[in-house]
N, CA, C and O atoms as a GROMACS GRO file, in nm:
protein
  352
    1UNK      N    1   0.267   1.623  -0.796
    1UNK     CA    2   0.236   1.485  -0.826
    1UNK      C    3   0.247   1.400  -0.700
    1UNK      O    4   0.312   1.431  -0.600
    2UNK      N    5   0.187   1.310  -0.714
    2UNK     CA    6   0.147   1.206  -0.580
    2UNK      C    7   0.180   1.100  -0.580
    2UNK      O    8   0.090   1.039  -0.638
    3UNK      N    9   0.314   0.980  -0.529
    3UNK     CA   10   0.325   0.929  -0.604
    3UNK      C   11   0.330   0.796  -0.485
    3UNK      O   12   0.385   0.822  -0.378
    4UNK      N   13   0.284   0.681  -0.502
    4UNK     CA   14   0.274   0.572  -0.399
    4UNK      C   15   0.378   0.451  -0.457
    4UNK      O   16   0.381   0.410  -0.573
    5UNK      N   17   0.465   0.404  -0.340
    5UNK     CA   18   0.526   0.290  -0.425
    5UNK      C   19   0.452   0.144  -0.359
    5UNK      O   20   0.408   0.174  -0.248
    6UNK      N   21   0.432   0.040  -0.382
    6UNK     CA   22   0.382  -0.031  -0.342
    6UNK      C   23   0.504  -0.178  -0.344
    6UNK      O   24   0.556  -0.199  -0.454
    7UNK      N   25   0.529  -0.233  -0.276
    7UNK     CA   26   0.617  -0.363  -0.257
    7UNK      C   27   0.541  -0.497  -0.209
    7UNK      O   28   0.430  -0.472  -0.162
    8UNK      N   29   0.568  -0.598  -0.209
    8UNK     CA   30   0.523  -0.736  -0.226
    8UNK      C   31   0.665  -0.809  -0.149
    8UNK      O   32   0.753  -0.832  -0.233
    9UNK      N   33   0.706  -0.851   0.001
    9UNK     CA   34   0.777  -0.947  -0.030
    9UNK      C   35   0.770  -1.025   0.062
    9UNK      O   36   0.693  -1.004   0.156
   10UNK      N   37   0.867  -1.160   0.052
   10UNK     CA   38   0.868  -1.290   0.096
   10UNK      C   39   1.019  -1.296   0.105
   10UNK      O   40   1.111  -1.245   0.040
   11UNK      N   41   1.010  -1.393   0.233
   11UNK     CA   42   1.159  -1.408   0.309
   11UNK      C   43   1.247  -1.294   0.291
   11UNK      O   44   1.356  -1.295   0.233
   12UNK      N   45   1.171  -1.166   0.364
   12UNK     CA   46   1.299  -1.068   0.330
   12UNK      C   47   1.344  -0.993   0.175
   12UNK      O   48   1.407  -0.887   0.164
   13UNK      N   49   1.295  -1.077   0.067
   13UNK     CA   50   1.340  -1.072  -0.075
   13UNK      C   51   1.188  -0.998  -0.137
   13UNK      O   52   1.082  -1.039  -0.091
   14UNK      N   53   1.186  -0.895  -0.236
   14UNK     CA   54   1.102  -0.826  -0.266
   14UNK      C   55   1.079  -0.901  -0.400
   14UNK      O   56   1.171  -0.943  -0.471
   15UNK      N   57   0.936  -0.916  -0.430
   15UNK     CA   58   0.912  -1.032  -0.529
   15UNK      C   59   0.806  -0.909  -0.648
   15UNK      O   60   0.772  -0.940  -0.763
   16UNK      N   61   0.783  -0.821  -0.604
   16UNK     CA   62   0.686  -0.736  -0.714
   16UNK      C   63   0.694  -0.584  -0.666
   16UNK      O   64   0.685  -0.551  -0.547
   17UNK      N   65   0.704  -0.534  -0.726
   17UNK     CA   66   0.714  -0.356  -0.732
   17UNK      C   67   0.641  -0.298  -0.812
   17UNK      O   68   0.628  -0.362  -0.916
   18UNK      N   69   0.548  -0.136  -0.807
   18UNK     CA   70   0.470  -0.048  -0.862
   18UNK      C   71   0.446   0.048  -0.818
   18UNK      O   72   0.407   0.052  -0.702
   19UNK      N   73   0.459   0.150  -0.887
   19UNK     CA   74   0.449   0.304  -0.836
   19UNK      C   75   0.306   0.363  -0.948
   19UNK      O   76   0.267   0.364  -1.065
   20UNK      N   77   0.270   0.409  -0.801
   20UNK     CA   78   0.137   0.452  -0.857
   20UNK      C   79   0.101   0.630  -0.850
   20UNK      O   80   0.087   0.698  -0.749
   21UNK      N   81   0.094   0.666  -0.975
   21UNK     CA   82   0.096   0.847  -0.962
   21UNK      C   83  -0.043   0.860  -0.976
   21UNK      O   84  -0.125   0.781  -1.023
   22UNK      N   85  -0.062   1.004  -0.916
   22UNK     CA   86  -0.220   1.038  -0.931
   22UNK      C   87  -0.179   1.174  -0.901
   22UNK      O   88  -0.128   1.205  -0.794
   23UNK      N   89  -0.206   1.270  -1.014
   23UNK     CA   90  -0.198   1.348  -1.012
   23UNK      C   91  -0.325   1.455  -0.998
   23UNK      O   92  -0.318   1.572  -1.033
   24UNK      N   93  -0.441   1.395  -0.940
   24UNK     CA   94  -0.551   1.473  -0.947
   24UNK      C   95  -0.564   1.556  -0.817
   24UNK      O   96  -0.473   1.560  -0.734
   25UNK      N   97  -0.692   1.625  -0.800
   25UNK     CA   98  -0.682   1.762  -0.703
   25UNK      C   99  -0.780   1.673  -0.549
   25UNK      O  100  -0.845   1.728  -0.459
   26UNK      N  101  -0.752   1.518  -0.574
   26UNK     CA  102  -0.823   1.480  -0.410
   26UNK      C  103  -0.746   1.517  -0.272
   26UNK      O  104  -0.626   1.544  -0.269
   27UNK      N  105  -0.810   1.513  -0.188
   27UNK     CA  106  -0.753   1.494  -0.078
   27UNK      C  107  -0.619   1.383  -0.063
   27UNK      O  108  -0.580   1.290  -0.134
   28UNK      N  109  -0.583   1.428   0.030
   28UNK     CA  110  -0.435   1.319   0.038
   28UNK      C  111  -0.480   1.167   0.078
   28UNK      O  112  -0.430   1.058   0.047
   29UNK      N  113  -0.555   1.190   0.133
   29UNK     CA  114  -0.579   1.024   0.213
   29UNK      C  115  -0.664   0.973   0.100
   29UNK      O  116  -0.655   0.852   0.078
   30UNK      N  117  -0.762   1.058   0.008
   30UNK     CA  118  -0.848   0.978  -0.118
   30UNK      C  119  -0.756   0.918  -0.192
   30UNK      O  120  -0.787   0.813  -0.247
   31UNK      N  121  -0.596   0.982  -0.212
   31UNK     CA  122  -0.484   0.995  -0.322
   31UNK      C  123  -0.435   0.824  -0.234
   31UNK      O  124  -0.398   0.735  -0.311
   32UNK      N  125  -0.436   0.799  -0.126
   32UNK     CA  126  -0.388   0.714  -0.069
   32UNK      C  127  -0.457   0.573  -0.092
   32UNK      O  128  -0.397   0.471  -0.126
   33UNK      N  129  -0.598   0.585  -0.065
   33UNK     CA  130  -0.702   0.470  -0.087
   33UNK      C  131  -0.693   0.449  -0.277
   33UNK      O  132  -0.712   0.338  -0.327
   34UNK      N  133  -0.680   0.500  -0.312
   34UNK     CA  134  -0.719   0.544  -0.464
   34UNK      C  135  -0.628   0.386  -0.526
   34UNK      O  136  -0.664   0.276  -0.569
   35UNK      N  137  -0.457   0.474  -0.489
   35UNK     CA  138  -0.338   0.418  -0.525
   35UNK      C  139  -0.381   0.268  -0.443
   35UNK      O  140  -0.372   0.164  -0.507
   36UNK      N  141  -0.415   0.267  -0.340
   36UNK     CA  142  -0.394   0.117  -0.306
   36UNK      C  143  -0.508   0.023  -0.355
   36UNK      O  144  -0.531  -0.096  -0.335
   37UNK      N  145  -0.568   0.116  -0.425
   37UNK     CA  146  -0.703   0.009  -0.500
   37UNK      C  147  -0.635  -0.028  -0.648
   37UNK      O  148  -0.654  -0.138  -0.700
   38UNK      N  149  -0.562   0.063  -0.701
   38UNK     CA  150  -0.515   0.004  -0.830
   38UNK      C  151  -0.411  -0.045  -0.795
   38UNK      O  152  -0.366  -0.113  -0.887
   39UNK      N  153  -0.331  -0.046  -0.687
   39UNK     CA  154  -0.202  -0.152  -0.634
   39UNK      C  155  -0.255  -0.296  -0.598
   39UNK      O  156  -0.164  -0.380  -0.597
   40UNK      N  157  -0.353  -0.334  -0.576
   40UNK     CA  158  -0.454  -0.455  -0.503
   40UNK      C  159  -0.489  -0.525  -0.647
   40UNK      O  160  -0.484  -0.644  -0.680
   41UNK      N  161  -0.534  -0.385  -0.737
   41UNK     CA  162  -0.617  -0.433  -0.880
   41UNK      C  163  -0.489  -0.503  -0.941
   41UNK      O  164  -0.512  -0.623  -0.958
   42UNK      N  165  -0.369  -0.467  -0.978
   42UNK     CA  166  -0.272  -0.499  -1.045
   42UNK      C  167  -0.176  -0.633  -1.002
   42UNK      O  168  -0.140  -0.723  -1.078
   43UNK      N  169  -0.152  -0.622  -0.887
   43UNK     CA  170  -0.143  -0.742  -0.807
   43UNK      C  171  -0.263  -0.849  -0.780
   43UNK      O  172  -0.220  -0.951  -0.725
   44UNK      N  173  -0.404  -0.849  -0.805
   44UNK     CA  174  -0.463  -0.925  -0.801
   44UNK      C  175  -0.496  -0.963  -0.671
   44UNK      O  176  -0.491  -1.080  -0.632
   45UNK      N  177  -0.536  -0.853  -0.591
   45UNK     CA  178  -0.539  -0.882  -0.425
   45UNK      C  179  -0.671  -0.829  -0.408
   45UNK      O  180  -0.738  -0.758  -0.484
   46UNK      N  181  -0.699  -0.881  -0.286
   46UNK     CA  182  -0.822  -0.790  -0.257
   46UNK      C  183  -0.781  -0.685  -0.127
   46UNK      O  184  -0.706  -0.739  -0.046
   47UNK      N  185  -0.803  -0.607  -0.110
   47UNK     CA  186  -0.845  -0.486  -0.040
   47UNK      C  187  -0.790  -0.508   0.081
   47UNK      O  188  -0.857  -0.575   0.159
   48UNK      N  189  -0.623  -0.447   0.136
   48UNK     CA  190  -0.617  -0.466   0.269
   48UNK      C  191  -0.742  -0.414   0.361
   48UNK      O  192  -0.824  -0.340   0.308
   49UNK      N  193  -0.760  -0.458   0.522
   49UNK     CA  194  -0.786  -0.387   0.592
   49UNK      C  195  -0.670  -0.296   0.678
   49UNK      O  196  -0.551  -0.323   0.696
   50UNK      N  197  -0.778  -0.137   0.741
   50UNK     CA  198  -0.635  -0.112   0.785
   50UNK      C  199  -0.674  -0.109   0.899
   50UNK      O  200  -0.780  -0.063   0.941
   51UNK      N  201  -0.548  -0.182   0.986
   51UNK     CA  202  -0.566  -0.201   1.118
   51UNK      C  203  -0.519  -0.074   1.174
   51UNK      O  204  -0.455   0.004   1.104
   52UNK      N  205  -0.552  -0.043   1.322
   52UNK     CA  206  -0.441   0.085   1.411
   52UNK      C  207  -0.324   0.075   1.344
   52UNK      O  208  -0.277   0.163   1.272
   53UNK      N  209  -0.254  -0.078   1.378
   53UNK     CA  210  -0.132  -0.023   1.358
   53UNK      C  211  -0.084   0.029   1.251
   53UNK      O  212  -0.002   0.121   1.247
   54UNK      N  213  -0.137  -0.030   1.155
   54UNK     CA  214  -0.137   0.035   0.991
   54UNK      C  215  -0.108   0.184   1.028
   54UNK      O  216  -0.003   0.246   1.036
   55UNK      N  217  -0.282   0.232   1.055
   55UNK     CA  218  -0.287   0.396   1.076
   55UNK      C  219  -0.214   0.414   1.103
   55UNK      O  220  -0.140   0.449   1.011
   56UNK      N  221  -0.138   0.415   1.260
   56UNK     CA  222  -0.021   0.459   1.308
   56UNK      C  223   0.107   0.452   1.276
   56UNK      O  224   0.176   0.530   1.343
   57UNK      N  225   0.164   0.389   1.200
   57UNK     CA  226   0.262   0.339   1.135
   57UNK      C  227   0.269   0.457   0.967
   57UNK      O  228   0.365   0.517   0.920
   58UNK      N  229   0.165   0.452   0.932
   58UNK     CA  230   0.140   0.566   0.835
   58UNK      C  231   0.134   0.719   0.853
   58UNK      O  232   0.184   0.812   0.790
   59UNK      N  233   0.055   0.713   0.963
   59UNK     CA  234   0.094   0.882   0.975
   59UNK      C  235   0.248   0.900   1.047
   59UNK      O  236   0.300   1.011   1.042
   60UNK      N  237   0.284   0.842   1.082
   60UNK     CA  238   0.436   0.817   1.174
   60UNK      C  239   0.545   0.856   1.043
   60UNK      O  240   0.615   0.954   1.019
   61UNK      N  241   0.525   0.746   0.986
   61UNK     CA  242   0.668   0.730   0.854
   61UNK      C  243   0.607   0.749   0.740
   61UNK      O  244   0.684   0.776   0.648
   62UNK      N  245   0.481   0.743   0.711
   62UNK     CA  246   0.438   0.764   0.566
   62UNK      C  247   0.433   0.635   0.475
   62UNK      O  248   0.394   0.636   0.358
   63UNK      N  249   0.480   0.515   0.550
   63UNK     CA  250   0.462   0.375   0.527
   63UNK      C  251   0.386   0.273   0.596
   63UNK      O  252   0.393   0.281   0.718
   64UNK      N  253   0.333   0.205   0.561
   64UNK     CA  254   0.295   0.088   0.667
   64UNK      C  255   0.321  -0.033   0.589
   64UNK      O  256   0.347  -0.022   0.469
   65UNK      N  257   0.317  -0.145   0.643
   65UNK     CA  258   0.269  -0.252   0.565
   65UNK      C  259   0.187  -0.336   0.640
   65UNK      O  260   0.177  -0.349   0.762
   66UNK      N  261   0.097  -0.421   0.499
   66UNK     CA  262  -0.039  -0.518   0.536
   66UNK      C  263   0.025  -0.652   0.543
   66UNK      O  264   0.100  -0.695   0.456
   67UNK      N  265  -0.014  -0.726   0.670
   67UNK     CA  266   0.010  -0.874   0.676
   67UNK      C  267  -0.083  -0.942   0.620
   67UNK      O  268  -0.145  -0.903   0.521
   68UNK      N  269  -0.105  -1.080   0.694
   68UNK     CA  270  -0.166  -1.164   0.646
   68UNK      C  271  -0.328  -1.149   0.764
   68UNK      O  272  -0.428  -1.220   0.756
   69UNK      N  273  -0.305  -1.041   0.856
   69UNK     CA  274  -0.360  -1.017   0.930
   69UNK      C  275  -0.430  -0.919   0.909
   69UNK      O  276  -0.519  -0.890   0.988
   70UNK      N  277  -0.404  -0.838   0.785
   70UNK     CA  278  -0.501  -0.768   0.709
   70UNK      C  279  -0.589  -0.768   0.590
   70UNK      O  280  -0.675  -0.691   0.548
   71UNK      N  281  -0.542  -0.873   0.551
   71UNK     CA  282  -0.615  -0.980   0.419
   71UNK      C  283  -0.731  -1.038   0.542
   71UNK      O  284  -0.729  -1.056   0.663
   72UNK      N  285  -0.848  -1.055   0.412
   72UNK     CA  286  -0.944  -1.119   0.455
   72UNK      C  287  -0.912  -1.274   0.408
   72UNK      O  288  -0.931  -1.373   0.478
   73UNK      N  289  -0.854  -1.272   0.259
   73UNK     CA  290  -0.826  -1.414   0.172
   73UNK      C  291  -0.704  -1.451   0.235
   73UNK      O  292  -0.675  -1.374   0.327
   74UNK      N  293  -0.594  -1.577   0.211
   74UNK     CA  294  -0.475  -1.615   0.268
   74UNK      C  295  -0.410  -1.515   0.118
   74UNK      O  296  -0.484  -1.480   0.026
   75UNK      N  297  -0.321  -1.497   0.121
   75UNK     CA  298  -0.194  -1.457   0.062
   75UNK      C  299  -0.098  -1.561   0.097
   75UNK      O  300  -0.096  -1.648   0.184
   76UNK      N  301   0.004  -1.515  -0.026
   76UNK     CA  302   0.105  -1.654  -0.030
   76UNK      C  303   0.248  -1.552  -0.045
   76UNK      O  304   0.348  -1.583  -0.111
   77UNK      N  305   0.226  -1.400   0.050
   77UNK     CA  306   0.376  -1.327   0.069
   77UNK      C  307   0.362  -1.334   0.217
   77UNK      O  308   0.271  -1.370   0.291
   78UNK      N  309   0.526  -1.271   0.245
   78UNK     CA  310   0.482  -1.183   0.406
   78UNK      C  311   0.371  -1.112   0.427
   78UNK      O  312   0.271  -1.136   0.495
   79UNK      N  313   0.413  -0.985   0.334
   79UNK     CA  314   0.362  -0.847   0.356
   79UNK      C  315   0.382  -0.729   0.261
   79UNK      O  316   0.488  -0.698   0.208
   80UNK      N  317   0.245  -0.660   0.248
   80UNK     CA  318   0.228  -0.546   0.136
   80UNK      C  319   0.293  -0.438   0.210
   80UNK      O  320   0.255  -0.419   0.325
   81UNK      N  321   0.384  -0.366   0.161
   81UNK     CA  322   0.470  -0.251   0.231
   81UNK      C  323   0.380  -0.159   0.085
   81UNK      O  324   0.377  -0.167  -0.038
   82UNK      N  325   0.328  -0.089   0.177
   82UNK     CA  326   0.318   0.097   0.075
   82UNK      C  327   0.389   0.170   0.174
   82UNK      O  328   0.401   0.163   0.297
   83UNK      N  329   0.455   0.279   0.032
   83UNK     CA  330   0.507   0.459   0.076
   83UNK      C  331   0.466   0.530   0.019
   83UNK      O  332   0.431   0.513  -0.098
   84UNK      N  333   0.456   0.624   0.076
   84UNK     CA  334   0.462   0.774   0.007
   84UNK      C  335   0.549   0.861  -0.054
   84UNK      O  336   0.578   0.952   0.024
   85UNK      N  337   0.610   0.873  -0.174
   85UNK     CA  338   0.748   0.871  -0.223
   85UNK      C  339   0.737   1.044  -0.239
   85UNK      O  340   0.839   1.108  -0.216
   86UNK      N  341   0.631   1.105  -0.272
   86UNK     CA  342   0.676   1.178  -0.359
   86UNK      C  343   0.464   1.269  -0.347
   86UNK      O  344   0.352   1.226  -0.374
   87UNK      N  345   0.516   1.394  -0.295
   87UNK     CA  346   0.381   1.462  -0.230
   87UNK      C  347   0.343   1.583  -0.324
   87UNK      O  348   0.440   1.657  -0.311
   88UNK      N  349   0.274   1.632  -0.394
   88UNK     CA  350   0.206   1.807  -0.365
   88UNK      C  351   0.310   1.897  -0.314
   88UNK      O  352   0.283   2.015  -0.289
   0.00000   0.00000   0.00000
């Protein structure tokens, strides 16, 4: 099972949480885009972009998070933190 947690927070303080499983036979990185489209859908966001540092920060720790510098719209948090909790 595949399992993504997704976080939301402001001043330090975590304001929304969701873990997203996908247990199907995609590739890891499809399992990755997948989860952050129904993490965006549920939160009501649109679609980070991912910058380098994103990438790099993800294959590094298996986390990154999206600023306001990866939104195309303003957001009204810091920053979207995804992980990878839980692999194949």
């Amino acid at each position: 099972m595949f399992r993504l947690w997704a976080k939301i927070f402001q001043n330090n303080h975590m304001l929304k949480d969701i873990c997203i499983e996908d247990g199907s036979n995609d590739t890891r990185t499809h399992k990755v885009f997948h989860s952050l489209d129904k993490v965006c859908h549920q939160f009501d966001l649109g679609t980070p972009i991912w910058l380098d540092l994103n990438i790099s920060d993800f294959k590094r720790h298996n986390k990154t998070r999206f600023t306001q510098d990866s939104f195309v719209e303003s957001i009204d948090f810091d920053y979207l933190e995804i992980q990878v909790i839980e692999e194949d």
